[in-house]
C-alpha positions in Angstrom: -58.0 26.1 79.5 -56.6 22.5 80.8 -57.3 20.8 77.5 -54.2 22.6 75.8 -52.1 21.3 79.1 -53.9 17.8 78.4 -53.0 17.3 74.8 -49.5 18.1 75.3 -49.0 15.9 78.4 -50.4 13.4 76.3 -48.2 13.9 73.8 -45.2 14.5 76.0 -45.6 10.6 77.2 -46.0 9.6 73.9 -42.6 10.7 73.1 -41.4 8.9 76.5 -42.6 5.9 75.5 -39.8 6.5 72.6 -37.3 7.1 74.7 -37.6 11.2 74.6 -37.1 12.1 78.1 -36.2 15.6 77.2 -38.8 16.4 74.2 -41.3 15.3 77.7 -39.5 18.2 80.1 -39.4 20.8 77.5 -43.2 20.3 76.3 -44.4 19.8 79.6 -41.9 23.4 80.6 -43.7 25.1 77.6 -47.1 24.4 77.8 -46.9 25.7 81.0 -45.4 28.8 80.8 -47.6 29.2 78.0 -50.8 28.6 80.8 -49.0 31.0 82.7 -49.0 34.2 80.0 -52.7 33.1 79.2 -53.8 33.4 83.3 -52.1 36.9 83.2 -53.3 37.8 80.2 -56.6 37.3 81.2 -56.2 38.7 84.5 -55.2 41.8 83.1 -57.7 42.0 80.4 -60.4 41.2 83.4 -59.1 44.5 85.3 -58.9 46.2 82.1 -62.7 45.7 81.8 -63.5 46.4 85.6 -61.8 49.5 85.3 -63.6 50.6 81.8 -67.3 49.8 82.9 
């Protein structure tokens, strides 16, 4: 689940090294809200399960 967060940090300096500060703060912003919705997602489907068994 940190590879996502990885690649896009990764990508987010490539676009520093062109001189894209803000492409860098908005990737970095998304991919982790998008970490964010997929931990609570998953939290929720875990006590989803818990609850069913």
């Amino acid at each position: 689940m940190f590879i996502p967060f990885l690649a896009a940090a990764a990508v987010a300096a490539a676009f520093a090294q062109l001189g894209a500060m803000s492409v860098k703060i908005a990737i970095l912003t998304s991919a982790l809200n998008t970490m964010f919705l997929i931990a609570i997602a998953l939290a929720v489907f875990a006590m989803w399960r818990l609850r069913k068994a």
